[in-house]
N, C-alpha and C positions, 0 to 999 in steps of 0.2 A: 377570833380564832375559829377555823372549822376544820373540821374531818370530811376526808375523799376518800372514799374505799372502792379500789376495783377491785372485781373478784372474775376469774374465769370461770365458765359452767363447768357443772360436773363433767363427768367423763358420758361422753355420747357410745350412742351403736355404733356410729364408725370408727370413733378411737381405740372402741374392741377388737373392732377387727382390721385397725389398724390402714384403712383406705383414707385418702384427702377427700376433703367432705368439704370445706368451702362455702358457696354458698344454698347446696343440697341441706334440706331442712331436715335432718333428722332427729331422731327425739335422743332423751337420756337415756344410758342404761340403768338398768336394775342399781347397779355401784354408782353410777351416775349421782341416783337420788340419793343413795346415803349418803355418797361427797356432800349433797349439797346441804344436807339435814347438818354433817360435822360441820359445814361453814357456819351455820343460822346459831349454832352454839357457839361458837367463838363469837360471834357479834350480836350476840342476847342485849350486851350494855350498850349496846350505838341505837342512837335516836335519830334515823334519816329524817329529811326534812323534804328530802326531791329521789328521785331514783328511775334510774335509764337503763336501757336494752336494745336488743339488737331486733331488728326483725323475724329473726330465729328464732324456733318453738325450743333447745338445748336452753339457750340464754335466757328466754322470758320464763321456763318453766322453774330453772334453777333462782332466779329471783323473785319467782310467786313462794319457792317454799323457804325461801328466808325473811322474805316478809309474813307469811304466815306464821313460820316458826319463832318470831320475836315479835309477833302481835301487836305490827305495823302494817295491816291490811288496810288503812286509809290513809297510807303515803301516795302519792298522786307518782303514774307511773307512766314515763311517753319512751316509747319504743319505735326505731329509726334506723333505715337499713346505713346508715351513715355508720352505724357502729357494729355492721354486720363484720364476719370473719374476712380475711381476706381469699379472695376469688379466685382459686385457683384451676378455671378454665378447663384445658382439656385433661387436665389432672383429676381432675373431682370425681369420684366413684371409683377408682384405679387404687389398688392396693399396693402399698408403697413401694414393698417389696416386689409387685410386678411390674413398676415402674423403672426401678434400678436396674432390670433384666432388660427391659426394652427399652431404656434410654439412656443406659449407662449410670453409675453409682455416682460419678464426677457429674454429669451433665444433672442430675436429680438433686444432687446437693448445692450445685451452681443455684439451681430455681429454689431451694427453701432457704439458703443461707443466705443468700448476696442479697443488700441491700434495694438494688435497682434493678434486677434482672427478672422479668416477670418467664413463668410458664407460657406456653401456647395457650392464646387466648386469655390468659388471667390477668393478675395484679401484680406487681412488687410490692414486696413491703414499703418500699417508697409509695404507692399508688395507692395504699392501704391510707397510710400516713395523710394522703394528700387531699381526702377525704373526711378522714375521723378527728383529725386538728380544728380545721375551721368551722366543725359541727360544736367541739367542745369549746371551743372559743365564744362561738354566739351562742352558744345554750348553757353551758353547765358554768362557764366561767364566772359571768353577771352573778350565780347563785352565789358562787361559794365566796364573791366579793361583798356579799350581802351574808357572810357568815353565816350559810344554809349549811349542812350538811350532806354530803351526797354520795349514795352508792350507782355503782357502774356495774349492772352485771354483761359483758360482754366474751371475747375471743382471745385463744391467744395471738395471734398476730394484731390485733383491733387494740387490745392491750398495749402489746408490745411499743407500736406507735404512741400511743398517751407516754409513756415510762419511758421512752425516747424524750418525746418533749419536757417532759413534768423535770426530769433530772436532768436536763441536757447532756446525754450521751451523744458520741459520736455514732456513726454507722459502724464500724467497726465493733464500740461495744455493746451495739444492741445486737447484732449478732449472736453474741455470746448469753443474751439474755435470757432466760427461758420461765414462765411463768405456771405452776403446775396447774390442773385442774382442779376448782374449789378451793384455793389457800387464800386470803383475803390480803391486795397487802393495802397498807393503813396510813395514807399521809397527813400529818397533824399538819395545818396552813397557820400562818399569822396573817393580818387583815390585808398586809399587803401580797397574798398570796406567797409568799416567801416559806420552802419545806423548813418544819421544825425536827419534825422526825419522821422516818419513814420505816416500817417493819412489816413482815410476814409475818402472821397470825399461826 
């Protein structure tokens, strides 16, 4: 049996001010940190064995203070833009809400909601997916068949794609998914990778 914990980073500067950020590296906010400090206490009692991130300074900072903060600073940590956010092109630094003025509310929502429909310039969630699948396949999969335990701190859309796969949703209902920032959620696996249980923290 093992445990997989993803967790999305705290809340960043741009989630504050509400701009697509992507794969603009900005750091956490003030609230950020403390997100992530309340993650590291809900997972006091998990014993990683291996632990991944994104090329992102949000996502390696928010899992340097949960490892700190449950004093697992000699978990061995490899960070790969394969599990970076997804890339949303000429979007990125563009405040959402001045997005929907200049490119219509529908056409803005077409590019975050639909499965395959990337931004100018960016990724779909499909393209996201198509990426962070066959990273977690050759890297993290072997671990947890080797009853490692493993944390993921990454993105929500980077997420989103795994929790696509791990539950086999459709596109339609990962859609509907949404992962908040800092909430841990928690897959108990049996050897043959099979979920036992899956819960938000």
């Amino acid at each position: 049996m093992s445990y997989l914990v993803l967790l999305r980073h705290g809340q960043s500067a741009w989630n504050l001010e509400n701009r697509f950020t992507g794969w603009i590296d900005v750091p956490l906010s003030e609230n950020g940190i403390k997100e992530a400090e309340a993650a590291a206490e809900k997972l006091i009692h998990f014993k990683f064995d291996n632990a991944f991130t994104s090329a992102l300074q949000r996502a390696q900072h928010t899992l340097r203070i949960v490892l700190e903060k449950t004093n697992q600073t000699n978990v061995p940590v490899i960070a790969d833009q394969a599990l970076n956010e997804r890339m949303y092109g000429d979007l990125q630094g563009m405040n959402k809400d001045e997005a929907r003025k200049k490119f219509g509310e529908e056409q803005v929502k077409i590019w975050r909601r639909s499965y395959d429909i990337a931004p100018p310039n960016g990724e779909s969630l499909k393209d996201t997916a198509n990426r962070v699948i066959p990273y977690f396949e050759k890297n993290i999969l072997p671990l947890l068949q080797q009853g490692k335990n493993v944390l993921i701190v990454a993105h929500g859309n980077s997420l989103r794609a795994l929790v696509m796969y791990l539950e086999k949703m459709t596109p339609e209902q990962i859609l509907n998914f949404e992962l908040a920032t800092a909430v841990p959620r928690v897959y108990e696996l049996d050897n043959h990778l099979n979920i036992l249980s899956v819960k938000n923290l």
